[in-house]
C-alpha positions in Angstrom: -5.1 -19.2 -5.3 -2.7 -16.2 -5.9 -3.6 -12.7 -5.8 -1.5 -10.9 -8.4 -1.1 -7.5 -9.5 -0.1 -6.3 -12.9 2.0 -3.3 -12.7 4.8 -0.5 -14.2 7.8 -0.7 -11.6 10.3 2.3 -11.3 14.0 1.5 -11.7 15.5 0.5 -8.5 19.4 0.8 -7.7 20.4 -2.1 -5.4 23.6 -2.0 -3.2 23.9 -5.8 -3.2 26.3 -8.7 -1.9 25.9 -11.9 -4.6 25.5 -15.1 -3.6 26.0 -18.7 -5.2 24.5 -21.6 -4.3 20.7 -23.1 -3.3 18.9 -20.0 -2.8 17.3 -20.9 0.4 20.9 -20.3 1.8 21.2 -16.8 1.0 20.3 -15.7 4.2 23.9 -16.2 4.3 24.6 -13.6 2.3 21.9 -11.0 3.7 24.5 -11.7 7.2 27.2 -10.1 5.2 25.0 -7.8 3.9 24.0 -6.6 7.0 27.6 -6.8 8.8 28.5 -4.2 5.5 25.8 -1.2 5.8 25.5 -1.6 9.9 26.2 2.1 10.6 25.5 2.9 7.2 23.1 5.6 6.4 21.7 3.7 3.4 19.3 1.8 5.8 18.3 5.5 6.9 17.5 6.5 3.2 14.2 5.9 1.8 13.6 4.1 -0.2 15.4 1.5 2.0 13.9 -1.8 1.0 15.8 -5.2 1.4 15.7 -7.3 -1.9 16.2 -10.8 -2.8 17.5 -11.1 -6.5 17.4 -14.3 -8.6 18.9 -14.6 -11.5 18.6 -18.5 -12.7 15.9 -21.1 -13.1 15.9 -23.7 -9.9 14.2 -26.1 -12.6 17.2 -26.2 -14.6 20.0 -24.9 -13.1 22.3 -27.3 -10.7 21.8 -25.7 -6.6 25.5 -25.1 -6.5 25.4 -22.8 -9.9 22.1 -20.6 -9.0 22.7 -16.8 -8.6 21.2 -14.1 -6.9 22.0 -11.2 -4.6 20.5 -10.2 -1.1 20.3 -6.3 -1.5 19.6 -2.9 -0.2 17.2 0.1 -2.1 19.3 3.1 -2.6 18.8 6.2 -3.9 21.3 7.4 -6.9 22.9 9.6 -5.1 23.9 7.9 -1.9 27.7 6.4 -1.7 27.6 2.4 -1.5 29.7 1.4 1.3 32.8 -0.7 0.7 32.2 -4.7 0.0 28.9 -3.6 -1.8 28.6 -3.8 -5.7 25.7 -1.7 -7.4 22.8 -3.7 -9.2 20.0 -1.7 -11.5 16.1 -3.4 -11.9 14.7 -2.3 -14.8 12.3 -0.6 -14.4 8.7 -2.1 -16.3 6.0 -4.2 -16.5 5.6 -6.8 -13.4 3.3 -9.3 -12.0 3.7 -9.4 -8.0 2.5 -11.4 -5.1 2.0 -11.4 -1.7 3.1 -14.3 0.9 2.5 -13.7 4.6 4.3 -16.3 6.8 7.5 -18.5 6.8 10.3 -18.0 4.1 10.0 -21.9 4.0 7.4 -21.7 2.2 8.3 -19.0 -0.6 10.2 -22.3 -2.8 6.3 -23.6 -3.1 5.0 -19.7 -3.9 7.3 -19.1 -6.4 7.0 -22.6 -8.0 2.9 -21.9 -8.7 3.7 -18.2 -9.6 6.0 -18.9 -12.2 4.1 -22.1 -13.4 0.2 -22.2 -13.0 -0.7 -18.6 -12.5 2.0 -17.2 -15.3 0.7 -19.7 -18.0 -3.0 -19.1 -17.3 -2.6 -15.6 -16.9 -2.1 -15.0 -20.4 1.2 -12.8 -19.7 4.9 -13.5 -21.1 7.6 -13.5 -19.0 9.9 -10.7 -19.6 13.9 -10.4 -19.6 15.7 -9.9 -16.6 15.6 -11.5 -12.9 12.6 -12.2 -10.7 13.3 -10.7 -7.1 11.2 -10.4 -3.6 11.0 -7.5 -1.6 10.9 -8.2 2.3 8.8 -5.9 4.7 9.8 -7.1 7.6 12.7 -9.4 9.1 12.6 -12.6 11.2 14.7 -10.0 13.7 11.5 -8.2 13.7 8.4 -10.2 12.9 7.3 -13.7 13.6 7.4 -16.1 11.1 4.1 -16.6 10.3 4.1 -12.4 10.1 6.8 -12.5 7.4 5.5 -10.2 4.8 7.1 -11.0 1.5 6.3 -9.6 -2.3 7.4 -11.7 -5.2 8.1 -9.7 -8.5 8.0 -11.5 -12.0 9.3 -9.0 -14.9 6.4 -9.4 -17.9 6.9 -8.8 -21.5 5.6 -6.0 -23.3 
């Protein structure tokens, strides 16, 4: 059973690096990312948060053709560094989630989030991409530590 939250996000800017393909490969692009702000003082800046952004339906969308972007929280006025491209969640109305443990497993999180829980929940789901916000790293936590929040935007 999922515990979820109903709640009003804030606009977040996102320094992010895009990625095509299965989205359990885009820790690929989270490498670049990380190889582009290493030095940078974004990762000083709160609100510093590392983002996952995914754009297209794994149910009907071929694994080559998904999108999404592995990302970086920055505040408006910081300077992206070069490589980086600027990407704006709306801000609004959200159901999130928790998962503690391996990344592995976040395919099968997402998969009863956006089926079971979001048709029995009563809520819509709103325009624009679902994303997951990462608390820790496996270069700093175990896997079974991973501390992941998955974000659904809701209508109205």
């Amino acid at each position: 059973m999922l515990n979820v939250q109903i709640e009003t996000e804030p606009e977040k800017r996102v320094a992010v690096v895009s990625h095509r393909g299965p989205y359990e490969t885009i820790s690929e692009a989270f490498d670049r990312l990380n190889k582009l702000t290493e030095g940078s003082p974004i990762l000083d800046t709160p609100p510093a948060a590392l983002v996952g952004i995914y754009y297209d339906e794994p149910k009907t969308t071929p694994p080559a053709e998904l999108r999404s972007d592995a990302g970086i929280v920055v505040p408006p006025n910081v300077a992206l560094p070069p490589g980086l491209t600027e990407v704006r969640l709306a801000a609004g109305k959200y159901a999130r989630t928790t998962h503690i443990g391996p990344y592995q497993e976040l395919p099968h999180v997402w998969a009863r989030f956006k089926g079971a829980w979001l048709s029995e929940s009563g809520q819509r789901r709103g325009k624009g991409p679902t994303y997951e916000r990462y608390w820790n790293t496996p270069m700093n936590a175990k896997p079974h530590e991973l501390k992941t929040e998955l974000f659904i935007p809701l209508a109205g």
